[in-house]
C-alpha positions in Angstrom: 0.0 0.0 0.0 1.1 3.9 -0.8 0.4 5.6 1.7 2.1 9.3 0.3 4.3 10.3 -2.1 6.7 13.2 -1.9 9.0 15.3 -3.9 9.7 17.7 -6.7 6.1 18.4 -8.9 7.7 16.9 -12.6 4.4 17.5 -14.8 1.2 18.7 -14.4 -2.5 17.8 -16.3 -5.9 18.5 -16.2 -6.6 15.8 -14.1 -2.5 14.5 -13.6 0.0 15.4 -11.4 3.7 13.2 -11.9 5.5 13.3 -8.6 9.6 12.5 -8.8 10.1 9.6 -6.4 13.4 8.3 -6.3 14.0 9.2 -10.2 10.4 7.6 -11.1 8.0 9.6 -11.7 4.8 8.9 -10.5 1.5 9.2 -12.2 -1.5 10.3 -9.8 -4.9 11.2 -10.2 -5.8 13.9 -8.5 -9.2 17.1 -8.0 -9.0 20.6 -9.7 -8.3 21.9 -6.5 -5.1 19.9 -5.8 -4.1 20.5 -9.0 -4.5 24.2 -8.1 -1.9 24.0 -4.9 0.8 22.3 -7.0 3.6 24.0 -9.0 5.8 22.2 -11.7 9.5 22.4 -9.8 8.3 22.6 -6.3 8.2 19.7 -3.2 4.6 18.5 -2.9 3.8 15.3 -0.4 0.4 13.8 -1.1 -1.7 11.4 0.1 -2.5 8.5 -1.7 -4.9 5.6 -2.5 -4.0 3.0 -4.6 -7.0 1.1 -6.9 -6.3 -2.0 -8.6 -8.4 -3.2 -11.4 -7.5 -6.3 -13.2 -6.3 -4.3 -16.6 -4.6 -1.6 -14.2 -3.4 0.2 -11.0 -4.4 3.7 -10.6 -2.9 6.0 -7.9 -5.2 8.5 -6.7 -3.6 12.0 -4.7 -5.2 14.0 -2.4 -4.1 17.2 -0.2 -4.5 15.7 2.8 -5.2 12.7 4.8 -8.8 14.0 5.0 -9.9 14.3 1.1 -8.0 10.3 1.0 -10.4 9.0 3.9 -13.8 10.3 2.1 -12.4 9.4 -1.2 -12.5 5.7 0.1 -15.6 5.8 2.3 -17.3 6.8 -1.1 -16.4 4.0 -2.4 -18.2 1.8 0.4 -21.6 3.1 -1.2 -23.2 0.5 -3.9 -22.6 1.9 -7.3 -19.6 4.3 -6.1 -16.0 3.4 -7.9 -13.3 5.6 -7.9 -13.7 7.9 -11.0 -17.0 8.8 -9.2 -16.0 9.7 -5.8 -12.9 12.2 -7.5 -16.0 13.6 -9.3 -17.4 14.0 -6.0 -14.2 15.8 -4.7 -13.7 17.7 -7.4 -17.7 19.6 -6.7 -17.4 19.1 -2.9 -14.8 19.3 -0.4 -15.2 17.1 2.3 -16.5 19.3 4.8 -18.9 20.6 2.3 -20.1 16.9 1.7 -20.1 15.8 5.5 -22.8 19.0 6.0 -24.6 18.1 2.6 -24.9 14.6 4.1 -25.5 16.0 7.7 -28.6 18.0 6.4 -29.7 15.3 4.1 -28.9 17.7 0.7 -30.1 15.7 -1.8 -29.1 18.9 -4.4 -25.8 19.1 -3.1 -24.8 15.6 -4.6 -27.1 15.7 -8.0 -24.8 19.2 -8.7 -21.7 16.2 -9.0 -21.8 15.0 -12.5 -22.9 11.0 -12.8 -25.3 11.3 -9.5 -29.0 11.9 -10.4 -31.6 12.5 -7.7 -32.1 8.5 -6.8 -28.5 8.0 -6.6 -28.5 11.3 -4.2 -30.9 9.5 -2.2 -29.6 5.9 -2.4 -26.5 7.4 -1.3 -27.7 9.6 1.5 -29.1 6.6 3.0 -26.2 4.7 2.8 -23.5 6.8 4.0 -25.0 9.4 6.7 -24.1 8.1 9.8 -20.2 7.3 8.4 -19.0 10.6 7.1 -18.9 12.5 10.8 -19.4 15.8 11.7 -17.5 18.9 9.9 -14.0 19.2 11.3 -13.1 22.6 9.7 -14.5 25.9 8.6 -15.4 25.4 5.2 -17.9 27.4 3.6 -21.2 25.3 3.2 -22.7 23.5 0.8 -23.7 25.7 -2.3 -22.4 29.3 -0.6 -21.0 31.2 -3.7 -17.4 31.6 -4.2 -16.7 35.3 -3.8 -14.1 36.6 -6.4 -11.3 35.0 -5.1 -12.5 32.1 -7.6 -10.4 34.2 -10.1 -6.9 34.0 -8.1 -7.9 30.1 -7.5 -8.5 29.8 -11.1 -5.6 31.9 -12.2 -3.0 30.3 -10.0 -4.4 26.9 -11.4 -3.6 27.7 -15.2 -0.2 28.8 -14.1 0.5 25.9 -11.9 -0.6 23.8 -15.4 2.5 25.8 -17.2 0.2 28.5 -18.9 1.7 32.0 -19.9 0.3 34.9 -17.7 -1.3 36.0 -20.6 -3.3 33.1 -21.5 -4.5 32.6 -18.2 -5.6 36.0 -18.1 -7.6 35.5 -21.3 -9.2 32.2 -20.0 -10.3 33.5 -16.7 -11.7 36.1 -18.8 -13.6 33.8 -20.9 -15.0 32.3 -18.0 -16.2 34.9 -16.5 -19.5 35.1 -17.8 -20.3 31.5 -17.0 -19.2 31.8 -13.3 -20.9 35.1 -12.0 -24.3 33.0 -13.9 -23.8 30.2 -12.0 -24.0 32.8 -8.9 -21.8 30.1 -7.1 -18.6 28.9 -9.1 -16.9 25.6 -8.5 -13.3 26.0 -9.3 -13.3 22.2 -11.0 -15.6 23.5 -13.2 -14.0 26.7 -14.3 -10.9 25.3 -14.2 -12.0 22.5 -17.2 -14.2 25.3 -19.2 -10.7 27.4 -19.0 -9.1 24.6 -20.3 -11.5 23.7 -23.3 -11.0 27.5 -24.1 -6.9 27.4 -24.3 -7.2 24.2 -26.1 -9.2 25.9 -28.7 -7.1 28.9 -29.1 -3.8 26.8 -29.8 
């Protein structure tokens, strides 16, 4: 089992990070919003979960010990594999869900992509009582992102190895499609940005 990796950030993706380990580089999955704290050159230490299929092993890394324990309790719930539960953490951090789930939020979970309103329920029922109460200060569920979302967004682009300029231009072309949804999610943003640059080049 991996419990972590650490060392120097080699590459970043849209939905990659490779972490130098010993001169291999390390392939993980990992949220928007890791990807967003990480910088291609700089230390990073993440925590890890390892899935193995029969065609393949996947390594999964989060920002913390916390985002690695939901991830897995997701995957207790009927239905829940591990694509879904990073598309869970990618809309939700994990105090967000634990107050979602907490509050019974059914709208909270169909806002993930791949959950629909009797999967919200199925897995409301299912998972309650095993999440625990909020640990930190997180904003709740569905409170709007004020307009720090463009820093967040704008450090993210970078982070990817994006000229200034172009992440200027994305977060520009995103704007109109955040201040509509009233509430922006960074994951979001961050892969509309993306479609944008890739479009441009």
């Amino acid at each position: 089992m991996i419990a972590f990796v650490s060392g120097p950030v080699a590459a970043l993706a849209p939905d990659t990070a490779v972490v130098e380990v010993g001169g291999v580089g390390m392939a993980l999955q990992c949220t928007p919003n890791t990807l967003a704290s990480l910088r291609i050159g700089q230390q990073a230490k993440l925590a890890t979960s390892l899935v193995v299929r029969e065609d393949s092993l996947t390594l999964y890394g989060f920002a913390d010990d916390d985002e690695k324990q939901v991830f897995e309790l997701l995957q207790t719930a009927n239905g829940v594999g591990p694509r879904l539960a990073q598309a869970v953490l990618s809309v939700h951090t994990p105090d967000a869900l634990r107050r979602a789930f907490a509050s019974g939020d059914e709208k909270a979970l169909t806002a993930v992509p791949g959950i629909g309103k009797k999967g919200a329920q199925k897995l409301l029922i299912e998972l309650k009582d095993r999440l625990g109460a909020p640990v930190g200060s997180a904003p709740a569920v569905g409170a709007p992102v004020t307009a720090g979302w463009r820093d967040q967004l704008h450090a993210a682009l970078i982070g990817l190895g994006y000229a200034t300029r172009e992440a200027d231009e994305a977060v520009a072309a995103v704007a109109p499609q955040a201040e509509a949804d009233g509430k922006p999610n960074i994951g979001a943003l961050l892969k509309a940005a993306l479609q944008t640059l890739n479009r441009a080049r």
